[in-house]
C-alpha positions as CSV (number, residue, x, y, z in Angstrom):
1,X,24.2,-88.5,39.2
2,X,24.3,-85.3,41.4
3,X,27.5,-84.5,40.2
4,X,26.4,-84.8,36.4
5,X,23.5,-83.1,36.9
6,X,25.4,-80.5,38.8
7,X,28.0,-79.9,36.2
8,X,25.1,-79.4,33.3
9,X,23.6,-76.6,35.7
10,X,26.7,-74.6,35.7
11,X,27.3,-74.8,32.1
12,X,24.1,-73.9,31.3
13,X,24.5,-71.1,33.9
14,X,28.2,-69.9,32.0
15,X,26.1,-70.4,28.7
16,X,23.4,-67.9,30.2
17,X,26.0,-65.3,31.2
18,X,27.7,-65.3,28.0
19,X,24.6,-65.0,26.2
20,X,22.7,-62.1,28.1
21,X,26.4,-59.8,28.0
22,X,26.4,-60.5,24.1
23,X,22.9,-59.1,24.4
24,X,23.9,-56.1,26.3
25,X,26.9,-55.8,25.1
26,X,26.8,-55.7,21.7
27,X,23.2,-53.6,21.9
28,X,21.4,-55.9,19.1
29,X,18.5,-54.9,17.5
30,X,15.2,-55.1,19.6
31,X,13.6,-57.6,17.8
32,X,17.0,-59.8,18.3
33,X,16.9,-58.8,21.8
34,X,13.7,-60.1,22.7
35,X,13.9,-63.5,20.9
36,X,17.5,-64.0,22.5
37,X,15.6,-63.5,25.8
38,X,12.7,-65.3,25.2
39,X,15.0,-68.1,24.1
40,X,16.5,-68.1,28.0
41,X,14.0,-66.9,30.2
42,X,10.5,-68.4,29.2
43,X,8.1,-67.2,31.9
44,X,6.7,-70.7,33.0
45,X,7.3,-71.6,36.1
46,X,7.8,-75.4,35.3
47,X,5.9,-76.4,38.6
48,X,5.4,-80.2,38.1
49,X,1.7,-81.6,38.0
50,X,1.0,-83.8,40.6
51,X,1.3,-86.9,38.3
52,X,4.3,-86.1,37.7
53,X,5.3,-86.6,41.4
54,X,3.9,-90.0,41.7
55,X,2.3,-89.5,45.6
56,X,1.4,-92.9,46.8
57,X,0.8,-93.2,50.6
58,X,0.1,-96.2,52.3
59,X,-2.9,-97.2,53.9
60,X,-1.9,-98.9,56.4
61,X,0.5,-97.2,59.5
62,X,4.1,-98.3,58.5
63,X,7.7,-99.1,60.3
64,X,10.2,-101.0,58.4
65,X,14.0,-100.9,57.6
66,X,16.5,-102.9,56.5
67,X,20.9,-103.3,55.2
68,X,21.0,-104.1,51.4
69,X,23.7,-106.2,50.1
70,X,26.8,-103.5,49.7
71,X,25.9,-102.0,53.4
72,X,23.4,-99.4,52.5
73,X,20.6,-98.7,54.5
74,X,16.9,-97.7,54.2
75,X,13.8,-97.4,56.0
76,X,9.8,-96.8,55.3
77,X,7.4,-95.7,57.8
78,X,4.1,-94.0,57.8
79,X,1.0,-92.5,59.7
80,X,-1.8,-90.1,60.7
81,X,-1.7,-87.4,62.9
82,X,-5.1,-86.1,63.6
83,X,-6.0,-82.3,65.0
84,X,-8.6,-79.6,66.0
85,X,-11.4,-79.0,63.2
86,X,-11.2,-82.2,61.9
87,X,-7.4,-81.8,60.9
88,X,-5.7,-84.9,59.3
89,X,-1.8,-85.4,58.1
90,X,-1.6,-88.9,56.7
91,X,2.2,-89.0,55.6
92,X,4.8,-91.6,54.1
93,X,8.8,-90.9,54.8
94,X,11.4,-92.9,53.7
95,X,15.2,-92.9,53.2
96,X,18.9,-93.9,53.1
97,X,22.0,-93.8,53.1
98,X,25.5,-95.4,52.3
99,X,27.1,-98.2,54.5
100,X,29.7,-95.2,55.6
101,X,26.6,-93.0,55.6
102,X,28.6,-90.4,53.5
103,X,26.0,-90.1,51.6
104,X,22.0,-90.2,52.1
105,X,18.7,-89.5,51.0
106,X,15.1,-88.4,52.3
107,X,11.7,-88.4,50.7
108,X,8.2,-87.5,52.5
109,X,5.0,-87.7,51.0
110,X,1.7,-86.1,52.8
111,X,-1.8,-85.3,52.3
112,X,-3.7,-82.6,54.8
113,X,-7.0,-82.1,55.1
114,X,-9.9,-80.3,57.8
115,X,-13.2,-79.2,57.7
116,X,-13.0,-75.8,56.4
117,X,-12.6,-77.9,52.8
118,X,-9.2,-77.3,52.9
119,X,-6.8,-79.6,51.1
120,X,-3.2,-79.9,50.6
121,X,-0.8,-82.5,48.8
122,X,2.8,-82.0,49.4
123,X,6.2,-83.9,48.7
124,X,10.1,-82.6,50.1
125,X,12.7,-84.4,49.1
126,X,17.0,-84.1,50.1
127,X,20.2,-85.9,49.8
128,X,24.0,-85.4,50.2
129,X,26.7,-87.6,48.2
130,X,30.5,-88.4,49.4
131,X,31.8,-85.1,47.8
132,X,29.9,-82.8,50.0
133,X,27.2,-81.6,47.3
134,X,23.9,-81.3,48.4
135,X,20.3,-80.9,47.4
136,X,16.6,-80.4,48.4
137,X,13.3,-79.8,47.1
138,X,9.6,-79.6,48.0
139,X,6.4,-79.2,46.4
140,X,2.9,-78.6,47.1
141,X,-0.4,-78.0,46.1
142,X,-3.5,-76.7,47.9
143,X,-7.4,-76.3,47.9
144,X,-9.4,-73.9,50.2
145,X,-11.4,-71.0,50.5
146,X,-10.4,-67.8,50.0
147,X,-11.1,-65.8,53.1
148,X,-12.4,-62.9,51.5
149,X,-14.1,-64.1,47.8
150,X,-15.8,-67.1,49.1
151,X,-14.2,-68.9,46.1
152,X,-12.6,-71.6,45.6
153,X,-8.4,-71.5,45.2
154,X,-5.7,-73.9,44.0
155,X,-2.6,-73.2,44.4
156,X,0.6,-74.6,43.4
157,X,4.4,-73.9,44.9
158,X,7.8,-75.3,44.7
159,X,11.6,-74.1,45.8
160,X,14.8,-76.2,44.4
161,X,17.8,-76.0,46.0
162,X,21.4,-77.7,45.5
163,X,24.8,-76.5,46.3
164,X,28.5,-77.6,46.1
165,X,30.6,-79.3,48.4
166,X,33.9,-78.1,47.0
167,X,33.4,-74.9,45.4
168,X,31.7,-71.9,46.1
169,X,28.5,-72.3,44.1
170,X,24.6,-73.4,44.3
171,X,21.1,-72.4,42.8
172,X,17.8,-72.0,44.3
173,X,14.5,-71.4,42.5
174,X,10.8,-70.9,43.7
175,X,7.6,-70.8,42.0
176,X,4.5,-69.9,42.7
177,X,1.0,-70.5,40.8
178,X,-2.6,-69.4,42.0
179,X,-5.6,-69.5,40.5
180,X,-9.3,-69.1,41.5
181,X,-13.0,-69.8,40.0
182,X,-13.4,-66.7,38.2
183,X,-10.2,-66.6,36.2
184,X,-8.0,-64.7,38.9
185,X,-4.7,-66.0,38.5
186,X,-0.9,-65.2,39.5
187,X,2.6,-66.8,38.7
188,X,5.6,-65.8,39.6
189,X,9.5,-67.2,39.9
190,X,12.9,-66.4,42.2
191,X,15.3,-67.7,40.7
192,X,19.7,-67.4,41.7
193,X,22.8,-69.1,41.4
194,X,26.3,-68.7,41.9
195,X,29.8,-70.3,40.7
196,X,32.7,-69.1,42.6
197,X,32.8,-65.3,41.5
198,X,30.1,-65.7,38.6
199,X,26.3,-65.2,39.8
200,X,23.0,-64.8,37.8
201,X,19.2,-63.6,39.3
202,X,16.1,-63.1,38.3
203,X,12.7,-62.4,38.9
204,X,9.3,-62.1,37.2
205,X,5.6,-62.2,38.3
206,X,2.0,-62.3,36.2
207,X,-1.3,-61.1,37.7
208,X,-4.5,-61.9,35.9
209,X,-7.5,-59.9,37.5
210,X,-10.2,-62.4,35.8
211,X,-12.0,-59.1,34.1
212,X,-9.3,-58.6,31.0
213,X,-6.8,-57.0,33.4
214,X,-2.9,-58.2,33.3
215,X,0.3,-57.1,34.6
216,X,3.6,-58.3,33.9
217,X,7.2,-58.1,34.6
218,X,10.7,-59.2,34.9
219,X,14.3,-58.2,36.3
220,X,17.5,-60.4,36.1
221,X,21.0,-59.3,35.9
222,X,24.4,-61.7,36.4
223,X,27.8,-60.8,37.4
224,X,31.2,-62.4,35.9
225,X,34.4,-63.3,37.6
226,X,36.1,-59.8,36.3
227,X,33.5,-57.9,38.1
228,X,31.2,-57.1,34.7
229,X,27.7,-56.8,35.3
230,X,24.6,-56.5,33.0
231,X,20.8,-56.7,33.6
232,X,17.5,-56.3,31.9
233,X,14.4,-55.6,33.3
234,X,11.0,-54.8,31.7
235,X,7.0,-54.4,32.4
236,X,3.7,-54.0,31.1
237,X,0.5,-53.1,31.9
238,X,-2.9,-53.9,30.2
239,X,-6.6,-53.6,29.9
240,X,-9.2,-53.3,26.7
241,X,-6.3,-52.6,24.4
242,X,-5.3,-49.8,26.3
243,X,-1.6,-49.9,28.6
244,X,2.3,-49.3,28.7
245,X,5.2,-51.2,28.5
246,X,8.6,-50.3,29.8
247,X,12.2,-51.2,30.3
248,X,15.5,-50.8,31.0
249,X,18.7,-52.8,29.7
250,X,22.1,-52.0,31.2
251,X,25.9,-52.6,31.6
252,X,28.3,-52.0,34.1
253,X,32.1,-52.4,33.2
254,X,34.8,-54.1,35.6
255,X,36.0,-50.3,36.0
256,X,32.7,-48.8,37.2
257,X,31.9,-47.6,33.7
258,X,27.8,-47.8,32.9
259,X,25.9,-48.0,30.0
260,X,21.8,-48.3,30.1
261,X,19.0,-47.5,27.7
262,X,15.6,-47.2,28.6
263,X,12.5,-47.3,26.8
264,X,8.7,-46.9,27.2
265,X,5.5,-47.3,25.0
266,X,2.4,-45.9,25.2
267,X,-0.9,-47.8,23.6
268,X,-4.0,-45.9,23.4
269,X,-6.4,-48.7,22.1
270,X,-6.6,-46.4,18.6
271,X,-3.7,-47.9,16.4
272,X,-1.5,-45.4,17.5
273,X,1.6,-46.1,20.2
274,X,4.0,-43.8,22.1
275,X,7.3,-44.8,21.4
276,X,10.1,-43.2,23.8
277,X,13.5,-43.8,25.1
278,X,17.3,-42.8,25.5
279,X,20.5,-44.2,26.8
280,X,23.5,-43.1,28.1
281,X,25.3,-42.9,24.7
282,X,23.1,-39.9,24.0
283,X,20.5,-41.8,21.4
284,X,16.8,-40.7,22.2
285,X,13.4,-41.2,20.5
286,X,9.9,-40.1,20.7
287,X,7.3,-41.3,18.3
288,X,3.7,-42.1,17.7
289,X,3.6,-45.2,15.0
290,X,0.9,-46.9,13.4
291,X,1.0,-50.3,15.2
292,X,-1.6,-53.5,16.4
293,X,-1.3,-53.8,19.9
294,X,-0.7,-57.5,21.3
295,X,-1.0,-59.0,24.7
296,X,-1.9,-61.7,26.5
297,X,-5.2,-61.0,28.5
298,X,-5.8,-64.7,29.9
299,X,-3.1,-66.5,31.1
300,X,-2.3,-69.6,28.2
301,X,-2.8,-72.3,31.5
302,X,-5.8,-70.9,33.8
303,X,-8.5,-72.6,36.0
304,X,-10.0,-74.9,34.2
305,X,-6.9,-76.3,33.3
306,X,-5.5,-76.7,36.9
307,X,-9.0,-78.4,38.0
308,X,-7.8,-81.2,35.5
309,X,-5.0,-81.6,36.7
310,X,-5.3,-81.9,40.4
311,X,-7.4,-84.9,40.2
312,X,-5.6,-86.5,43.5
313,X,-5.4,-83.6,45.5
314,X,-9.6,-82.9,45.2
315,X,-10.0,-86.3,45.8
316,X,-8.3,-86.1,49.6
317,X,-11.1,-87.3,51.6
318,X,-11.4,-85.4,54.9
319,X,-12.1,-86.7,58.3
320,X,-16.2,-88.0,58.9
321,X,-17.9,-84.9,60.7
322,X,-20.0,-85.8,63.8
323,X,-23.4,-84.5,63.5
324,X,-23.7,-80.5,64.7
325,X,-20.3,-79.9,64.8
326,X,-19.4,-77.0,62.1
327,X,-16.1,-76.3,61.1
328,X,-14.3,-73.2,62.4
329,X,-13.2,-70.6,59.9
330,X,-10.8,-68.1,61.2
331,X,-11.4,-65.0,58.8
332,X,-8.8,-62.8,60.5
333,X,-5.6,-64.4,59.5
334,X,-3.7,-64.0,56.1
335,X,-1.8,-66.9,54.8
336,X,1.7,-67.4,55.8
337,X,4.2,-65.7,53.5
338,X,7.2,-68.2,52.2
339,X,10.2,-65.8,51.8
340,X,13.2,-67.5,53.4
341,X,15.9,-68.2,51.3
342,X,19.2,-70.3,51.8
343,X,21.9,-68.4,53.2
344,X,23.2,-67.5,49.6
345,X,25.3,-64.1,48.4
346,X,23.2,-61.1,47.7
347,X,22.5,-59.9,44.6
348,X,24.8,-57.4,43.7
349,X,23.9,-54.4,41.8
């Protein structure tokens, strides 16, 4: 199954590839352009819903194991570990692997919880087959306070992983989502892969301020076997009609040889826009059109919608209290900042 799924990834990967360098190379129209990358990079972070995950944990503490029929093994235990300001981890693991354990698997389940109100519902997962291909992933979701609002917070992360045990390839991906009571929301995606001498990257973030402001960007590039390399990158900038967009698209040839055009608009809330640009080929414009200006000032999948559906995680029930005894909030501390990646090639640029 691994192997399958592996295989579609790198097609789909090749299939990428080819179709951003007929984008770049060919320089199609801009309304061509856009729908070809809308087409391949959707900005949704495809974070799972915690449904979707299907987090059961046991209620009782848990230690079993056993051989099936064709040698394989497995095993099942769970517990509760228990901590300062009412901290609780109850947590379910479980696992495998092949009578020649060549192969195996590992699941974990948890739910946290402590006084401060904060919550957190989590799942990792990781195996290895025969051939030497690998994967992992993990997932979680959290309540709490924000330190410096006073409101309330979900947020929602996940990183994907999986490489090859006989070539030179793998992919990694993490999300993020964050959203808070009075429509402040974020979202944002690394994602990379490689196959042998072909690699792809890309990056894009969205920041909702709750008051009509909204930023928004992306940058991705990919690199073939023959050393060609192309990349588009673009951003924009709104509030009450008024903001920018800008952008670059570019091309770098085996021999070193570049091509890029960048552009830029300017909308003044009036029905007019700035319209400028150039490349590299010596083409240039700079125009003020007639034009409706269109952006999205809410994110399409907000707060109300992530209350909905984090039913199990606002349901974690957190350890009884004893009377006067207040929970201790730690105002000083910023929360920990997830940045390590596998030990995967640099982009190169």
């Amino acid at each position: 199954m691994l192997i399958k799924l592996w295989n579609f990834v790198m097609k789909f990967l090749l299939c990428l590839n080819i179709a951003l360098g007929f984008v770049v190379a060919f320089r199609l129209p801009c309304l061509i352009k856009i729908w070809l990358f809308t087409c391949f990079f959707n900005l949704d972070t495809g974070i799972a819903n915690e449904k979707d995950w299907g987090i059961s944990l046991l209620s009782e503490n848990v230690n079993e194991s056993g051989t099936n029929e064709d040698g394989s093994t497995w095993y099942r235990e769970s517990g509760e570990d228990l901590g300062e300001n009412g901290y609780r981890c109850r947590w379910t693991r479980m696992g495998g692997q092949s009578h020649d354990g060549s192969s195996e698997w590992k699941e974990t389940w948890w739910e946290k919880s402590d006084w401060s109100g904060y919550k957190e519902l989590g799942v990792e997962k990781s195996g290895r087959n025969a051939e030497g291909d690998s994967w992992w992933e993990t997932w979680q979701e959290v309540l709490h306070q924000d330190e410096w609002s006073n409101l309330a917070r979900i947020e929602r992360s996940a990183q994907k992983q999986a490489k090859s045990g006989t070539e030179n390839a793998g992919w990694y991906e993490k999300w993020w989502e964050k959203y808070d009571a009075k429509g402040w929301t974020e979202k944002g995606a690394h994602k990379y892969g490689r196959l042998n001498e072909q690699s792809w990257w890309e990056k894009w973030g969205e920041h909702y301020d709750g008051r009509g402001s909204v930023l928004k960007w992306t940058d991705k590039w990919a690199e073939t076997e023959l050393g060609t390399k192309w990349g588009d990158k673009w951003e924009e900038k709104f509030f009450s009609g008024i903001g920018s967009r800008q952008g670059e698209t570019w091309h770098v040839s085996p021999s070193g040889e570049r091509w890029s055009r960048t552009w830029g608009e300017e909308h003044f809330g009036n029905g007019k826009v700035h319209k400028y640009g150039k490349s590299t080929t010596g083409e240039s414009w700079d125009i003020v059109v007639d034009e409706e200006t269109y952006y999205e000032a809410e994110p399409h999948y907000g707060w109300a919608d992530v209350v909905g559906d984090s039913s199990q995680l606002l349901s974690i029930q957190p350890r009884e209290r004893p009377p006067g005894v207040y929970p201790s909030l730690d105002f000083g501390s910023s929360p920990p900042q997830v940045d390590e990646q596998p030990d995967m090639p640099p982009p190169s640029q």
